[in-house]
C-alpha positions in Angstrom: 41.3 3.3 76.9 38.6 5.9 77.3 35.5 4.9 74.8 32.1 4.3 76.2 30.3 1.7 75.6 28.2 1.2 72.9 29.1 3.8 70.5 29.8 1.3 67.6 26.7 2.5 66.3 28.2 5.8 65.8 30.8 4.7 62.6 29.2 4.8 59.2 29.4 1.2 57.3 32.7 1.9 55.8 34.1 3.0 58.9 33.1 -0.7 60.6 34.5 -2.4 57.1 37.9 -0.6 58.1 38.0 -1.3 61.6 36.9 -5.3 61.0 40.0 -4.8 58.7 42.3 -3.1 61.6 41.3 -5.5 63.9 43.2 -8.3 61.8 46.5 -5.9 62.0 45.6 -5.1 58.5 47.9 -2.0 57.2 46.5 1.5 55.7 47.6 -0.4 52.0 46.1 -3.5 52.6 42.9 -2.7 53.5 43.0 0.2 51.2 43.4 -2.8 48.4 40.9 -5.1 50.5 37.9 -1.8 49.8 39.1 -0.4 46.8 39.7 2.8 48.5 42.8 5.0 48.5 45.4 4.8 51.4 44.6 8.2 52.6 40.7 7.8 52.9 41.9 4.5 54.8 44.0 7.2 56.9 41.1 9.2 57.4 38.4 6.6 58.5 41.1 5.6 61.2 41.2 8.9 61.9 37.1 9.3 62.3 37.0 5.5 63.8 39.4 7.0 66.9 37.6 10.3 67.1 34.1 9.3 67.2 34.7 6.4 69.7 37.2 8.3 71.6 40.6 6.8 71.3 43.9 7.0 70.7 45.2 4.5 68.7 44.6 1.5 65.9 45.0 -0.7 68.9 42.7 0.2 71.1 39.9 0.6 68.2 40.9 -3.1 67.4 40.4 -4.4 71.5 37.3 -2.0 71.9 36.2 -3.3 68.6 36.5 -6.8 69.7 35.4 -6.1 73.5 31.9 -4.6 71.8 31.5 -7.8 70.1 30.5 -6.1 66.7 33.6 -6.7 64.8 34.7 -10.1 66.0 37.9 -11.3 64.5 36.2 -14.5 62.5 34.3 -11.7 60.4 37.1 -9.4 60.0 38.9 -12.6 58.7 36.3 -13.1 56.1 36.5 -9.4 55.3 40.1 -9.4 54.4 39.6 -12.9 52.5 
């Protein structure tokens, strides 16, 4: 993993609603349904999320996520609920 810290701050509102979202292993579909979005802007806020905090995968957005403390797990759960 190559983020820095502290660039959570970077990710528009929507983009932390989607990564809460990954972080619970959420698919494109399901949080797509969870946000009333389309699969494919799901796809592309992934795609910004890894970009603009440097990463390569859904994986390490969900550990950095939860490292950073931001986008705990208990708040991602009441996201998807």
């Amino acid at each position: 993993m190559t983020a820095e810290k502290g660039r959570l701050h970077l990710l528009t509102p929507m983009e932390k609603r989607v990564l809460m979202l990954v972080v619970v292993a959420k698919s494109n579909r399901e949080i797509a349904a969870a946000l009333g979005i389309s699969p494919s802007t799901v796809k592309r806020h992934v795609e910004n999320i890894l970009g603009k905090l440097h990463l390569k995968n859904r994986v390490e957005a969900a550990v950095y996520a939860v490292r950073e403390g931001d986008c705990p797990r208990e708040a991602a759960g009441e996201e998807a609920a």
